[in-house]
C-alpha positions in Angstrom: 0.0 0.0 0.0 1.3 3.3 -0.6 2.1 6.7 1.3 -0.9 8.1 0.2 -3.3 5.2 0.3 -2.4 4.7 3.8 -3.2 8.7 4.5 -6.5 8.9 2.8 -7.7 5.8 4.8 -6.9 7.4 8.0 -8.3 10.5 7.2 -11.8 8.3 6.7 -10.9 6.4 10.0 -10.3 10.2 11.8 -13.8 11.4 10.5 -15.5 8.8 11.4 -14.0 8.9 15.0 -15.1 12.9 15.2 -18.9 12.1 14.5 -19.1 9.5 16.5 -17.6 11.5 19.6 -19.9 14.2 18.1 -23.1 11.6 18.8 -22.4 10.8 22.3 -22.3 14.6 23.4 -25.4 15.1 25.7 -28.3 17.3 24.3 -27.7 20.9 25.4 -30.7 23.1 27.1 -30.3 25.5 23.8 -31.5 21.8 21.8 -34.0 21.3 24.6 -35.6 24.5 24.6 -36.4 24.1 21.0 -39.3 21.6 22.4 -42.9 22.5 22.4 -44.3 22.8 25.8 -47.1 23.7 27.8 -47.1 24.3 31.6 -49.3 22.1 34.2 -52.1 24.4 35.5 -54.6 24.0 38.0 -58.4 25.0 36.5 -61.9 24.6 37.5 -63.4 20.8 36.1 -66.5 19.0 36.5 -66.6 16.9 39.4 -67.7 13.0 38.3 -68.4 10.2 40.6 -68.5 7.1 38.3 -70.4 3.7 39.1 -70.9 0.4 37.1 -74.5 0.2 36.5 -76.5 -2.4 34.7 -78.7 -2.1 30.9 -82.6 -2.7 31.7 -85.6 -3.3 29.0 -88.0 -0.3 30.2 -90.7 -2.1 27.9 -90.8 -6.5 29.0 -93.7 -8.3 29.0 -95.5 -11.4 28.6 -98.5 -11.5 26.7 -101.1 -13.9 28.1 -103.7 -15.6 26.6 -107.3 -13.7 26.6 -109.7 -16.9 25.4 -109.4 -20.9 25.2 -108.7 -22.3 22.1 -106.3 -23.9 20.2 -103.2 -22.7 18.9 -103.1 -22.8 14.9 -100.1 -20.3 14.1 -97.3 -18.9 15.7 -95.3 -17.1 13.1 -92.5 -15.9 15.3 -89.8 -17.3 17.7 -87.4 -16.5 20.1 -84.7 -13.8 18.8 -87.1 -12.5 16.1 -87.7 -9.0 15.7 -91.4 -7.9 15.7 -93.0 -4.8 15.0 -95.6 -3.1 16.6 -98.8 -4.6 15.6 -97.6 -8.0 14.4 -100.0 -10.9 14.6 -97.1 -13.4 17.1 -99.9 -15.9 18.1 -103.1 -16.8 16.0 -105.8 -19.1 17.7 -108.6 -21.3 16.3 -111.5 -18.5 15.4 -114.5 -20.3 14.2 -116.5 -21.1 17.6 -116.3 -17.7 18.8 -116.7 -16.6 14.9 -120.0 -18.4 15.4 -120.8 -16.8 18.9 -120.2 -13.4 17.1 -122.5 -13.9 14.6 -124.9 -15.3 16.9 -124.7 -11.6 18.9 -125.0 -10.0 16.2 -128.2 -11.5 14.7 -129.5 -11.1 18.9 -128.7 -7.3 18.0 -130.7 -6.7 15.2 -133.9 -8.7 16.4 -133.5 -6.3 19.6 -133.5 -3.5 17.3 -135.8 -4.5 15.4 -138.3 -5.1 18.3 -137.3 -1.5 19.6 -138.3 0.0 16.3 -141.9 -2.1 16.7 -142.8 -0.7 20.2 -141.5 2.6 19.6 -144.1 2.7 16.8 -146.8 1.2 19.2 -146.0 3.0 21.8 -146.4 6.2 19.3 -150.0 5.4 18.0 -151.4 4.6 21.6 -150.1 8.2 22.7 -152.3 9.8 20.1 -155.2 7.7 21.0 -154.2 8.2 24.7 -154.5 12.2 24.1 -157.8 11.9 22.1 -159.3 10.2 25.5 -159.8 6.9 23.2 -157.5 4.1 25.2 -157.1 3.9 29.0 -154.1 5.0 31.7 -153.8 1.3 32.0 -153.0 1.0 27.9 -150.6 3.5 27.8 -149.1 2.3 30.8 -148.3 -1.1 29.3 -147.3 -0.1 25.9 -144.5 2.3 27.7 -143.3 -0.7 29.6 -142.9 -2.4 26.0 -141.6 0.1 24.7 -138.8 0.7 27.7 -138.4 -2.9 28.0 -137.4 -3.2 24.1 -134.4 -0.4 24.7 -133.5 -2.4 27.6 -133.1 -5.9 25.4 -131.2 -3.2 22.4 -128.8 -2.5 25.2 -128.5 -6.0 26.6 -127.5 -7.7 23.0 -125.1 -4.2 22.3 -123.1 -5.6 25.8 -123.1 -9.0 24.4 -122.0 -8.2 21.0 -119.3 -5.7 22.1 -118.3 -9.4 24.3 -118.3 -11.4 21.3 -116.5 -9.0 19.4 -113.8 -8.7 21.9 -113.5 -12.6 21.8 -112.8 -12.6 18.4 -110.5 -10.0 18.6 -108.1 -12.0 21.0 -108.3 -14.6 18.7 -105.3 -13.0 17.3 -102.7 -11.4 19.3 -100.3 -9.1 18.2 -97.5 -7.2 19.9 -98.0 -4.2 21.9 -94.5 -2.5 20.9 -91.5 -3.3 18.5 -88.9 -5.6 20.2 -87.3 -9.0 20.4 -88.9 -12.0 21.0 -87.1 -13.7 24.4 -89.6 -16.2 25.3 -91.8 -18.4 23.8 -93.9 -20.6 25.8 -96.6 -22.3 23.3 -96.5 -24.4 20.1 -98.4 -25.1 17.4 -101.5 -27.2 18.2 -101.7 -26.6 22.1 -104.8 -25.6 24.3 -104.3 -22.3 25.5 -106.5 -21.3 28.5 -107.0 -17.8 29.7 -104.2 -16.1 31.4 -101.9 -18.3 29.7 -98.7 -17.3 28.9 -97.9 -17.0 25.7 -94.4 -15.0 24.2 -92.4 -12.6 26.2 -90.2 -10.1 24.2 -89.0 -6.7 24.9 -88.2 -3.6 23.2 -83.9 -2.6 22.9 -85.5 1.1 21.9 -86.8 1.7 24.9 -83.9 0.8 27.7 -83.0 2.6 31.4 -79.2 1.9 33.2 -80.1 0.9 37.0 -76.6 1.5 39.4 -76.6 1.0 42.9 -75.3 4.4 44.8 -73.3 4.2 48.7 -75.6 6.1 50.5 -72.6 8.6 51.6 -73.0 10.0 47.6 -76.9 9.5 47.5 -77.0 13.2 48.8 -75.0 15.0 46.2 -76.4 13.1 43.2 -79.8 14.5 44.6 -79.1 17.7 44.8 -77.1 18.1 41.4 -78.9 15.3 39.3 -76.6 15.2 35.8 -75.5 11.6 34.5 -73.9 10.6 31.5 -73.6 7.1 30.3 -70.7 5.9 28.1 -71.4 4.0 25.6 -69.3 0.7 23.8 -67.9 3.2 21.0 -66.4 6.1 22.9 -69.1 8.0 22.8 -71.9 9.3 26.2 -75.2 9.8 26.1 -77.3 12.1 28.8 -79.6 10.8 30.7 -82.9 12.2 30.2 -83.8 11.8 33.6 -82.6 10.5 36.8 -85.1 8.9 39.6 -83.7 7.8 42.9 -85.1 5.3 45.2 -86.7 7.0 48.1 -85.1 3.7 50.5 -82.3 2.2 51.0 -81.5 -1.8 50.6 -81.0 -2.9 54.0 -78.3 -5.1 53.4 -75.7 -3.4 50.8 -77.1 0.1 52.4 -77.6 1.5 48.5 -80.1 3.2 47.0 -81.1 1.9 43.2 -80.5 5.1 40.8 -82.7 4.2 37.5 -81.6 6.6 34.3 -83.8 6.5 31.3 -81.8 7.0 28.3 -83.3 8.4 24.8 -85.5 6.3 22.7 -83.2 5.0 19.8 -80.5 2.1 19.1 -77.2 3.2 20.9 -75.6 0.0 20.8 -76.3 -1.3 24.1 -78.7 -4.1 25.2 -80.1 -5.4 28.0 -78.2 -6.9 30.6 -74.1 -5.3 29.6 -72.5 -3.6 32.3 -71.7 0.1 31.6 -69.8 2.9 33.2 -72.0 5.9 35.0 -70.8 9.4 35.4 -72.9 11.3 38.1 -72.0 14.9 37.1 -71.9 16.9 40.6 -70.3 20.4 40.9 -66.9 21.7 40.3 -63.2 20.4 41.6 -59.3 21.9 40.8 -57.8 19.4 38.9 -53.8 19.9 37.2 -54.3 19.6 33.9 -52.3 19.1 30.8 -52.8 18.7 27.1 -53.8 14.9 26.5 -50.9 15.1 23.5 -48.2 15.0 26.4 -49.2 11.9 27.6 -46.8 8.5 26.4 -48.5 5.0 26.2 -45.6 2.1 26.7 -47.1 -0.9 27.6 -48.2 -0.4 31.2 -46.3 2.4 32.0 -47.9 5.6 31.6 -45.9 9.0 31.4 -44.8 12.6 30.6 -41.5 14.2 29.7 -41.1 17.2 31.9 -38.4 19.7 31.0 -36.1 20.2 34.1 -34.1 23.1 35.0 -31.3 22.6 33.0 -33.5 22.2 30.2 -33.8 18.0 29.5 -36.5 16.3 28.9 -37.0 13.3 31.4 -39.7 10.8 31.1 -42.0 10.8 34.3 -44.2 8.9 35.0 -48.1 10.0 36.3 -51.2 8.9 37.1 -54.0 10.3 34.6 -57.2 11.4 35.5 -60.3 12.2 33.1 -60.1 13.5 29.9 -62.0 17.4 29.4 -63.7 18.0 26.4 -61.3 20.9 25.3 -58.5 18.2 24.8 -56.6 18.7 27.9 -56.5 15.1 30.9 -56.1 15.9 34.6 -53.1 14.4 36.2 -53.7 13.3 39.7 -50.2 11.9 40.8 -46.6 12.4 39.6 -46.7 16.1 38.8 -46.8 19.3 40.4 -48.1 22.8 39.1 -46.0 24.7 37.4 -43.8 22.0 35.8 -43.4 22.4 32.3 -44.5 19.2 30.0 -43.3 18.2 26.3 -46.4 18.2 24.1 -44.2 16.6 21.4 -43.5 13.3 23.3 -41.9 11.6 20.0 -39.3 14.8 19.4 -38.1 14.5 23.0 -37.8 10.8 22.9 -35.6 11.3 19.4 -33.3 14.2 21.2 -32.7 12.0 24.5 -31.7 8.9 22.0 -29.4 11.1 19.9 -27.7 12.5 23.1 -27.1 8.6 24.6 -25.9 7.3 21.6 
């Protein structure tokens, strides 16, 4: 190898040497301060008290057989969806389709006879006032004649009865829901009171939670709830009722919320999270873009005096709706956090090496 290969390769070797000293210098506070920040602040929050609480069906119910007969169609089963209105049981009609008739011919014979003695009853008035029949006549025409109204109104009740028995021939549902239950076939005798399908509607729903009865006063007095749903999102309660007792053995009181008719995605039976809305707190906040996710460690970088970024780690609290989380451990007012967590992690990797 020659002189000058020999100098040119160590003049590589000697660069090389000078960056790498070059990378292992520490980040200085002019580097650091180039960082965006934002400074930890106590401010005025809503206070939240959160409890798990339980999805209800406001609208369950059986429906029960209204006449004995035998079942000839059921057209729906359990998980169906029905709407309002739907035929879900159909019995055997033609008995009481032959007892309606039979009221309704009783009906017209009673009107019929009405319309006969109120024309009697009008010709023997006339004669009555002409001095040509007796008090005793005119007496027993009008007794015909009140006696006839009496039988019109008799066969109206009983052919109102038969019609309603006809009716509950078929039953159909009294709201939109899903089928949960179904407690007949096809071919049984169903007797009165029966049961015959449950369902309920997932339009209609209510969160119950159990409150400790040393927060049952301040949920009274401010009366605010939110619900958060499966997706990310809340939904308000649209109102709040609180037991007036407590149960004697877990010393709660049973909150009920009704939420807003509508799909929210939420069904009976799931557990989700309550947030009783009640007053204001001081909580340190900080914009939620500080915050650094690794695994189970949750953290900031706060910029110390000498101007480095260190990684610290907190405890959050809840997230506000202008962006910014409450911290409620592992930093004090004042401090100044990196809102750029990724450019402080690159600097402290370039100053290590």
């Amino acid at each position: 190898m020659t002189t000058e290969s020999r100098a040119a390769r160590w003049r590589i070797v000697l660069f090389a040497a000078v960056l790498a000293t070059g990378l292992d210098l520490p980040p200085s506070a002019e580097a650091a301060g180039e960082l965006p920040t934002a400074t930890a602040q106590r401010a005025a929050v809503q206070r939240e008290r959160s409890y798990d609480g339980t999805v209800e069906a406001e609208r369950r119910s059986t429906v029960s057989a209204q006449v004995s007969a035998r079942i000839e169609q059921v057209p729906f089963d359990v998980d169906d969806y029905v709407e309002r209105g739907d035929i879900i049981v159909q019995f055997r009609d033609r008995p009481v389709a032959a007892q309606l008739k039979q009221a309704e011919a009783a009906e017209q014979e009673a009107r019929a006879r009405r319309a006969e003695a109120r024309a009697n009853h009008g010709r023997i008035q006339q004669l009555f006032q002409q001095g040509r029949v007796s008090r005793a006549d005119m007496d027993r025409i009008t007794a015909d004649l009140q006696s006839a109204e009496a039988r019109v109104k008799a066969a109206e009740g009983a052919l109102l009865a038969a019609r309603e028995s006809f009716e509950n021939t078929v039953v159909r549902a009294p709201f939109s829901g899903i089928v949960v239950e179904r407690h007949v076939e096809i071919g049984e005798m169903a007797t009165v009171g029966a049961p015959l399908m449950t369902g309920l509607s997932l339009e209609h729903l209510r969160v119950a939670v159990d409150i400790p009865q040393s927060d049952i006063g301040a949920l009274r007095s401010d009366g605010e709830a939110r619900i958060d749903l499966p997706n990310g999102g809340s939904l308000p309660a649209e109102s709040i009722r609180v037991f007036p007792y407590a149960d004697p053995s877990t010393h709660t009181f049973r909150v009920r919320l009704r939420l807003a008719e509508g799909q929210h995605g939420i069904y009976p039976g799931m557990w989700v999270k309550v947030r009783f809305l009640t007053g204001e707190e001081q909580a340190l906040l900080v914009p939620q873009s500080a915050v650094v996710q690794r695994s189970e460690l949750t953290a900031v970088y706060v910029l110390g005096e000498d101007g480095v970024p260190r990684l610290r780690q907190v405890r959050l609290g809840r997230v506000q709706s202008d962006g910014r989380v409450a911290i409620l451990a592992g930093l004090d007012d004042g401090e100044r956090v990196v809102t750029d967590p990724e450019a402080a992690r690159v600097q402290l990797a370039g100053g290590n090496g």
